[in-house]
C-alpha positions in Angstrom: 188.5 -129.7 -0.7 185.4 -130.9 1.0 186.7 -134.1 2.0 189.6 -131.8 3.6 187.0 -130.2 5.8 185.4 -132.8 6.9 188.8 -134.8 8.3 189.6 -131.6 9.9 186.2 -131.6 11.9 187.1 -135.3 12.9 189.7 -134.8 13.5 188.9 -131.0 15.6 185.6 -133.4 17.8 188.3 -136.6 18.2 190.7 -133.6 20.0 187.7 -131.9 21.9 186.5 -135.2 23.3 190.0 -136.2 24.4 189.7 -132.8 26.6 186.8 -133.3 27.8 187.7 -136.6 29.2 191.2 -135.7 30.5 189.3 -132.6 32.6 187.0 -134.9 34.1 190.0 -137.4 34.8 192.0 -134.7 36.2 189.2 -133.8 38.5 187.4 -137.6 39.2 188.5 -137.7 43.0 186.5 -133.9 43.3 183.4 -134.6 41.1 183.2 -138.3 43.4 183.5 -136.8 46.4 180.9 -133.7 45.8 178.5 -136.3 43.9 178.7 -138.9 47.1 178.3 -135.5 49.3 175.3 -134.4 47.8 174.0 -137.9 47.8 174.6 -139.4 50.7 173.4 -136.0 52.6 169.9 -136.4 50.3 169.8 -139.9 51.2 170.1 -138.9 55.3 167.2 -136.6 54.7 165.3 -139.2 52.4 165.7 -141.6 55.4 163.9 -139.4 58.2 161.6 -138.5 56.4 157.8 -139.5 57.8 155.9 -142.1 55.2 152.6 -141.1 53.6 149.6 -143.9 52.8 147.5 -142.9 50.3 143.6 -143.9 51.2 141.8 -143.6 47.8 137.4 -144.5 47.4 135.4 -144.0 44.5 131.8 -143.0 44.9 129.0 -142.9 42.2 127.2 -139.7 42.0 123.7 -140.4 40.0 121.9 -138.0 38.3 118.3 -136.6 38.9 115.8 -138.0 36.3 115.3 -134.5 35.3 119.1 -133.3 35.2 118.2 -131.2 32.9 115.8 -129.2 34.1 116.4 -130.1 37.9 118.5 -130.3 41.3 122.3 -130.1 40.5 125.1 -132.2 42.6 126.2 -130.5 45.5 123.0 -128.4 46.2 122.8 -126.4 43.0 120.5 -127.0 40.8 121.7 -127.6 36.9 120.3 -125.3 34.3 121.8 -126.6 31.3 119.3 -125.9 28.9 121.5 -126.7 26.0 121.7 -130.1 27.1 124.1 -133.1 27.2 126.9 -132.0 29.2 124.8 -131.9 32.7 126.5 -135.0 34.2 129.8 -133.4 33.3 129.4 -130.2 34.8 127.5 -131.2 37.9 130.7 -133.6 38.6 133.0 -130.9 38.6 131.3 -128.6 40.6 131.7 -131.7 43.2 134.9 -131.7 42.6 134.8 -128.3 43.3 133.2 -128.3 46.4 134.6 -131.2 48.1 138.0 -129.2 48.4 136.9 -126.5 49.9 137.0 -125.0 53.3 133.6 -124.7 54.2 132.9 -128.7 53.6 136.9 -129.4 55.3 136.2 -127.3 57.8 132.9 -129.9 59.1 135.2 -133.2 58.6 137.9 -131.3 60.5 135.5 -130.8 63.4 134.8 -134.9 63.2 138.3 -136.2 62.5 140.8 -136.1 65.8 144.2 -136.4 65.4 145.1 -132.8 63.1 144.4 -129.8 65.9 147.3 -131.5 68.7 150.0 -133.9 67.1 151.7 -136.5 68.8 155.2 -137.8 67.5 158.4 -139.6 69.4 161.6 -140.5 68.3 162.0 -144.7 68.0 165.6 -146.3 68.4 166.4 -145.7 64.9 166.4 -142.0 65.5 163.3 -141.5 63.3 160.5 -139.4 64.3 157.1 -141.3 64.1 153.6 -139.3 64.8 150.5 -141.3 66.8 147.6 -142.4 66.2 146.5 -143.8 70.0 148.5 -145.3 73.1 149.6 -141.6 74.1 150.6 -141.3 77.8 149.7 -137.6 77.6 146.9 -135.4 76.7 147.1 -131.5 75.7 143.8 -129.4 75.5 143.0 -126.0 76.3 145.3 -124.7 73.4 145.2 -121.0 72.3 148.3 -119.5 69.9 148.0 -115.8 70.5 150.3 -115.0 67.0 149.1 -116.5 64.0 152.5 -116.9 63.0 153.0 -119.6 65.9 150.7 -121.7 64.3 152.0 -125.2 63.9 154.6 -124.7 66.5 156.5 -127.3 68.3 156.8 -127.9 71.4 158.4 -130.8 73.5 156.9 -132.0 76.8 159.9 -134.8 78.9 159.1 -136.2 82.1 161.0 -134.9 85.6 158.7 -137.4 88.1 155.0 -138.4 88.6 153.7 -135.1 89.0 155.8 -132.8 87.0 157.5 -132.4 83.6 159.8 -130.2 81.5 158.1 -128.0 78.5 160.6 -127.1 76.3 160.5 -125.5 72.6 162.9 -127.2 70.2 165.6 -125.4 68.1 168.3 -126.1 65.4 171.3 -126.7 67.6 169.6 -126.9 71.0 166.1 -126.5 72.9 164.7 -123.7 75.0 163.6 -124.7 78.2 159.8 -122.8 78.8 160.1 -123.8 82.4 159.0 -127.1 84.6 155.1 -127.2 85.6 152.6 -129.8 86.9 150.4 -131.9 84.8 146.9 -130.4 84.2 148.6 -126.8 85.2 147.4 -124.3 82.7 150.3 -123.1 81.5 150.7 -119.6 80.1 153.4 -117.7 78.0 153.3 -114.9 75.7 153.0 -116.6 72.8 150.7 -119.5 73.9 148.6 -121.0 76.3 147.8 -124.9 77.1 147.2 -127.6 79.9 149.3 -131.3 79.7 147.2 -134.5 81.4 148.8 -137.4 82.5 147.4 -140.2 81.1 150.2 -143.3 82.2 153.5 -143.1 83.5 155.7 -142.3 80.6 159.7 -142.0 80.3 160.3 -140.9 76.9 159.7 -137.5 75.8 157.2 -136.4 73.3 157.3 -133.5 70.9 153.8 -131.8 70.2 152.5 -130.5 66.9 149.9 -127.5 67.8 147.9 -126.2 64.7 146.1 -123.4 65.5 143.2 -123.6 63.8 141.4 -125.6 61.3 142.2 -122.9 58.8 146.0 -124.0 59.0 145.5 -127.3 59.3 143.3 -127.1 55.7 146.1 -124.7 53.9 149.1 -126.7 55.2 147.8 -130.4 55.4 144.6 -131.2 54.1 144.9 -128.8 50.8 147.8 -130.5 49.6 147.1 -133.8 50.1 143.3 -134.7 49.3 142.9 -135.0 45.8 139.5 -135.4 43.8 139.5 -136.2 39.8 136.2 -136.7 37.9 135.9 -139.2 35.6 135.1 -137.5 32.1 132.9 -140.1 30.9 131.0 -141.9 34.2 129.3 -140.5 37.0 132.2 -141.7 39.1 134.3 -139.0 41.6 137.8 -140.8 42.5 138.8 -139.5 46.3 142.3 -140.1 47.4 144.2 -138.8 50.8 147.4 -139.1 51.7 148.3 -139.0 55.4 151.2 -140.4 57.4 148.6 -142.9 59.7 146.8 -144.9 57.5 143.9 -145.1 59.5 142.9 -140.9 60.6 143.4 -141.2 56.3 140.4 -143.3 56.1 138.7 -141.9 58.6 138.8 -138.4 56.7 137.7 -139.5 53.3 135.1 -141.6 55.1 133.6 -138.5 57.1 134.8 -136.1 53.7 131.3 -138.1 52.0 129.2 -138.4 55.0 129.4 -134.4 55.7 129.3 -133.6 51.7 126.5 -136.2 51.3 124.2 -134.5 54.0 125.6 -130.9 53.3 124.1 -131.3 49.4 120.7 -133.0 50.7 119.7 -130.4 52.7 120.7 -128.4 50.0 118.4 -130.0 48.0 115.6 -130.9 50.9 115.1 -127.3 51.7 113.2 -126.0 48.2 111.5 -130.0 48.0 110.5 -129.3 51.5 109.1 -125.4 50.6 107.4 -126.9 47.9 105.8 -130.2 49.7 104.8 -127.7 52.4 103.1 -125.4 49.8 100.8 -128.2 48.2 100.1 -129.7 51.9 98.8 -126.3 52.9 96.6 -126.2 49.7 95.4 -130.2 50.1 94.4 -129.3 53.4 92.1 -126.7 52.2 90.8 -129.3 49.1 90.2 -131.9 50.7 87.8 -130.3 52.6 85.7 -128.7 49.8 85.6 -132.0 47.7 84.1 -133.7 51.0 81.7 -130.4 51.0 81.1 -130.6 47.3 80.3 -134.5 47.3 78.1 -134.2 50.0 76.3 -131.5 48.6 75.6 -133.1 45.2 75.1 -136.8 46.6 72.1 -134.8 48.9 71.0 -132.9 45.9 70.7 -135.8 43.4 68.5 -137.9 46.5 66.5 -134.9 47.6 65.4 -134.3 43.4 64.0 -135.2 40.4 67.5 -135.0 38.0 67.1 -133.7 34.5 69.9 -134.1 32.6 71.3 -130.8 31.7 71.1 -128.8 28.0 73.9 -129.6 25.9 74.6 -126.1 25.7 74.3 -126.2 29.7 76.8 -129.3 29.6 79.4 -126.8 27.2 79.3 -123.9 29.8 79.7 -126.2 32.4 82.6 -128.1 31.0 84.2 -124.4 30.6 83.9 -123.5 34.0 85.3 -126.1 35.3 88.4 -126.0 33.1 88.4 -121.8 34.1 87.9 -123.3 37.6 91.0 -125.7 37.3 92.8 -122.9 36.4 91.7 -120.5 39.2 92.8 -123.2 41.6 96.0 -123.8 40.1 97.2 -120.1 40.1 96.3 -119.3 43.8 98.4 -122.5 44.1 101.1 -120.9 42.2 100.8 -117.7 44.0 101.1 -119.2 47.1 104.0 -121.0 46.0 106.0 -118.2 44.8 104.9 -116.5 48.4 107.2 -119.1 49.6 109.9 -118.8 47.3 110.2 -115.2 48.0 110.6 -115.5 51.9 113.3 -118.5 51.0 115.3 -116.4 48.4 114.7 -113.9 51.4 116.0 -115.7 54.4 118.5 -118.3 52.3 121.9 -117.7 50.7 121.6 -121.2 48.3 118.4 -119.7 46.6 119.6 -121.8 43.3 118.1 -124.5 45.1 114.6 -123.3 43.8 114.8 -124.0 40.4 112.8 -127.0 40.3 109.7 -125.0 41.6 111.1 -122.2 39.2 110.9 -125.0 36.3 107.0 -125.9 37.0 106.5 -121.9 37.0 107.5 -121.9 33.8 109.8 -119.5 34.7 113.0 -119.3 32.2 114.7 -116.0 32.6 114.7 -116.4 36.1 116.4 -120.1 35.5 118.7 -118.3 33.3 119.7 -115.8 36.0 119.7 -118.9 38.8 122.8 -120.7 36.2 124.9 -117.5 36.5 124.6 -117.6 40.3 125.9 -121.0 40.1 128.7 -120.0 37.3 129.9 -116.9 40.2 129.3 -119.7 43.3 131.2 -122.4 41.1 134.2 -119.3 40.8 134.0 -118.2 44.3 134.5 -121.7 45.4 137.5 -122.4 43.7 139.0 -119.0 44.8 137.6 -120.1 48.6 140.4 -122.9 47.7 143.3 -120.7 47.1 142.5 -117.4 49.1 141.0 -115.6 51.7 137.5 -114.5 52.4 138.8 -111.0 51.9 140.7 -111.1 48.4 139.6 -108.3 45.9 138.2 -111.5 43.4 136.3 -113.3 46.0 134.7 -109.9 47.4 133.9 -109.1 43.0 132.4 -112.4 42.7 130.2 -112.2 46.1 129.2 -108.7 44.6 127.8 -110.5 41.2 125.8 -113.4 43.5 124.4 -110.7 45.4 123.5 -108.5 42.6 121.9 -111.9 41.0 120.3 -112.8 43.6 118.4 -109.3 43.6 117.2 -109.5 40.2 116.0 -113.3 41.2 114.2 -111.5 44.0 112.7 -109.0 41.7 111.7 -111.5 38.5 109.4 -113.5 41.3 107.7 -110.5 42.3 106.7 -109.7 38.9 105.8 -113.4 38.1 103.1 -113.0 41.2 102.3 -109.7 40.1 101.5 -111.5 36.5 100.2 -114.1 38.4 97.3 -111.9 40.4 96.2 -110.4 36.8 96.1 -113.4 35.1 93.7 -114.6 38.0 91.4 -112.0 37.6 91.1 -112.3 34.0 90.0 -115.9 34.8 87.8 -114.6 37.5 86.2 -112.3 35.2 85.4 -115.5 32.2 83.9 -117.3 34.9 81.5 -114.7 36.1 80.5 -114.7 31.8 79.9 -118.1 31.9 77.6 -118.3 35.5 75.8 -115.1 33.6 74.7 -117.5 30.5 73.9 -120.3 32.8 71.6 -118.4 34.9 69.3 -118.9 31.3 68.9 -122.1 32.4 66.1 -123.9 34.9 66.8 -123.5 38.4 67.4 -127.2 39.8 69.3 -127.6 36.4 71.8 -124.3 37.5 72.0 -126.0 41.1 73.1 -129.5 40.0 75.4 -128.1 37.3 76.6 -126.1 40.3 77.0 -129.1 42.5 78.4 -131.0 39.7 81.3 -128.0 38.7 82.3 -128.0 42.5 82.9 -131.5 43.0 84.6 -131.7 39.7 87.1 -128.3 39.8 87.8 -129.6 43.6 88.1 -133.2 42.5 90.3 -132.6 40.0 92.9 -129.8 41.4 92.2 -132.5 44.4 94.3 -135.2 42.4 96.6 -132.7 40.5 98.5 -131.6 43.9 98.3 -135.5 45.5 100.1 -135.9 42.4 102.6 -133.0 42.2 103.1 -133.5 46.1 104.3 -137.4 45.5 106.6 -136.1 42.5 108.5 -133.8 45.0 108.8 -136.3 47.9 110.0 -139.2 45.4 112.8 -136.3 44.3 113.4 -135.8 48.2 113.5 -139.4 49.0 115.7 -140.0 45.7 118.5 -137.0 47.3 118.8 -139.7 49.8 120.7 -142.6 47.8 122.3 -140.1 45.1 125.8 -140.9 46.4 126.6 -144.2 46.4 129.9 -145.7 47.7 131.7 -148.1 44.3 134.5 -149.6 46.6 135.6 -149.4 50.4 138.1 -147.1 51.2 141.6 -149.1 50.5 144.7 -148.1 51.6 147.8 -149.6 50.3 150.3 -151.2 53.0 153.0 -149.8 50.5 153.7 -145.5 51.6 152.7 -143.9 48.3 155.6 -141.3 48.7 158.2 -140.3 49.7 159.6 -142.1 46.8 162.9 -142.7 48.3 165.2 -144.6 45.6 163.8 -142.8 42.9 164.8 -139.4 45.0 168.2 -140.9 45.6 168.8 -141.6 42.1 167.5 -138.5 40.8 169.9 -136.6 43.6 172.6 -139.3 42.1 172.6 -138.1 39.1 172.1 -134.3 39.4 174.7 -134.2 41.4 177.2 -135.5 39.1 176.0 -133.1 36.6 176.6 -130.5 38.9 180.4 -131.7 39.7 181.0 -132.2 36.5 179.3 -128.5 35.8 181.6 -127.1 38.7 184.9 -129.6 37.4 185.1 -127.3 34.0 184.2 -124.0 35.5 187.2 -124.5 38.0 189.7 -125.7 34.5 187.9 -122.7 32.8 189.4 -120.1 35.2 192.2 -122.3 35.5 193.3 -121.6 32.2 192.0 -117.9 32.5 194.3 -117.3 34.6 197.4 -119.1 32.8 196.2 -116.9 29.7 196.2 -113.7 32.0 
């Protein structure tokens, strides 16, 4: 009984196949034609279609000797206390950061060729955009409806002195009206002014952007692409654009601009801090000259006793209270400059280096989520508006942050000014017990403190000082260029057999598809 079935369901897909055959036989002339249709017409549009090169570079960003504790890429500084993942993170906030407006915006300002486009149509009927020997020049553009922007409009000689501005259409173009070259020309929807340059006979159609903000969300958004390599400090840059060269020229301005944009970043809290401590040596300097001269006069003009060792003890102390002393009002003064910067400055996360020598962890913690909410609003900055409900939530949080940073200093000086006193208040114990001792032994262990407190702190901020200008200088080379921008002879898309072949064969599926709906109601109807 089985083996019955199973002929029958032979014998049932043997029949079924024989249908589906003879319905495609039936209708082969139909599913030929509509597959060749579809084709071909794919094939037309395939062949006018403008080529894109693809300009790719890969730069080395290197990380800070302290990336732990220190300056992040791209002006932020990295607070990853737990460690490890630093280089990781910092890398994708590049990656980050590099796409979005407010670095594009700076390369668009450098880069020509984006703002006014120039294209003509060769003898093989293809239109072909360029890069120089342009008989005209158009300047003095203004679109007064944003939804003009990246019009078209089409500029054809009449004689030496004037030409023929038309606006091109499906079927047939709308003539705007005949003016001379370098006339401004104005119409409702724009105005603009076309030089002559050389004598030119074939017409040229005229890309006009805008602004740089359409020029980023139509051109440059889609076709810059940055990837970060997961386990190297390597960011690979790649650009595609339809003239090899202004392709170049972008990625190669894209890392100048992004290079100097995060080294100011990082120069202006090394530069607060260098200008702190050279405020401070100033004042030093001069009182270990004082000092030494004081106690070099002393020891000639005296018979020196060596001080009591009890003397030498209290001595010793006071000049480690003394250190101390010094260091705070250094501090203080420091975070007196950190508060006007956090003031005056929107990047404040670029204090966290001096924020790490304060000691200062909760207001490092709060500095990371500033860069978490910055990181977010960036990539938002990428896809919307300034004015979109999650980019206003997120500039609410920075703010909000950025208060409690504000807040967390001031109670760090506060802290600051009492610890000082308490030191103030040791030292005045120890000069009490020292008073016990002879006179010209109080005034050379006087002498001798000076120099040594002044000395000391002397060579603690020459120190601290060269620290921050070797981090400043080292900002300088943290970029590095792997390999030249390269970009390949070969356009990198459109991909034109492989879009033919892919249309190919859709479209057969689709007359085949259509071939059995049409036998479908054919026999619908016989049955009816």
């Amino acid at each position: 009984m089985q083996h019955n079935n199973l002929s029958q369901h032979i014998i049932e897909d043997k029949i079924n196949l024989r249908e589906l055959f003879s319905t495609i036989g039936r209708y082969k002339w139909s599913i030929l034609f509509l597959t060749l249709l579809i084709t071909i017409s794919v094939a037309v549009k395939v062949y006018f279609m403008p080529k894109y090169y693809k300009s790719t570079v890969t730069i080395e960003v290197k990380p800070n000797d302290d990336q732990s504790q220190g300056f992040s890429m791209g002006g932020a500084a990295a607070m990853l206390l737990g460690g490890g993942a630093g280089g990781s993170t910092d890398l994708e906030k590049d990656t980050t950061l590099l796409q979005t407006y407010r670095t594009n915006e700076k390369v668009l300002e450098k880069v020509n060729g984006y703002m006014v486009r120039y294209f003509i149509t060769d003898e093989k009927h293809k239109e072909i955009e360029l890069e120089d020997n342009i008989s005209i020049e158009v300047t003095d553009v203004s679109i007064k409806d944003f939804k003009n922007y990246g019009m078209r409009i089409i500029i054809e000689p009449l004689n030496d002195t004037r030409y023929k501005l038309l606006i091109p259409g499906r079927f047939s173009n709308t003539l705007i009206g005949t003016y001379h070259y370098s006339e401004m020309v104005q119409t409702k929807d724009f105005s603009l002014m076309v030089h002559k340059k050389t004598s030119f006979k074939q017409h040229y159609t005229v890309e006009l952007s805008g602004t740089k903000r359409y020029v980023y969300d139509n051109i440059i958004r889609k076709n810059l692409s940055i990837e970060a390599d997961k386990t190297s400090p390597f960011l690979m840059l790649s650009y595609l654009d339809n003239l090899p060269h202004r392709g170049e020229a972008y990625l190669k301005n894209l890392i100048e601009i992004y290079t100097k944009q995060s080294i100011n970043d990082i120069k202006d809290d090394t530069t607060t801090t260098i200008n702190s401590y050279n405020k401070q040596l100033s004042h030093i300097e001069q009182r270990v000259m004082q000092s030494s001269n004081k106690l070099e006069n002393f020891k000639s003009n005296n018979n020196i006793i060596e001080p009591q060792a009890q003397a030498t003890v209290l001595v010793t102390e006071l000049s480690k209270v003394g250190i101390e002393i010094a260091q705070n009002n250094y501090k203080e003064e420091l975070l007196k400059s950190l508060i006007t910067f956090v003031k005056t400055h929107d990047n404040i996360d670029a204090i966290a280096p001096s924020l790490i020598e304060l000691e200062d962890q909760p207001t490092i913690l709060l500095i990371k989520m500033i860069q978490e909410e910055q990181l977010k609003q960036a990539t938002l900055f990428i896809k919307y508006k300034a004015d979109h409900p999650d980019i206003v939530n997120a500039q609410r949080q920075v703010t909000s942050l950025q208060n409690k940073v504000l807040s967390n200093l001031k109670n760090l000086q506060t802290t600051l000014k009492n610890k000082t006193l308490s030191l103030k208040k040791m030292k005045q114990n120890y000069t009490k017990k020292l008073k016990s001792a002879p006179k010209q032994e109080q005034q050379l262990i006087s002498f001798s403190r000076d120099y040594e407190v002044n000395e000391k702190m002397y060579t603690y901020l020459m120190q601290e000082r060269s620290a921050a200008e070797l981090k400043r200088d080292k900002a300088l080379s943290r970029f590095k260029i792997i390999e030249s921008i390269y970009t390949a002879d070969r356009a990198a898309k459109p991909k034109k057999a492989l879009i033919v072949i892919v249309s190919f064969i859709t479209a057969l599926i689709l007359a085949i598809f259509l071939a059995f709906f049409r036998e479908f109601l054919k026999e619908g109807k016989e049955n009816g």
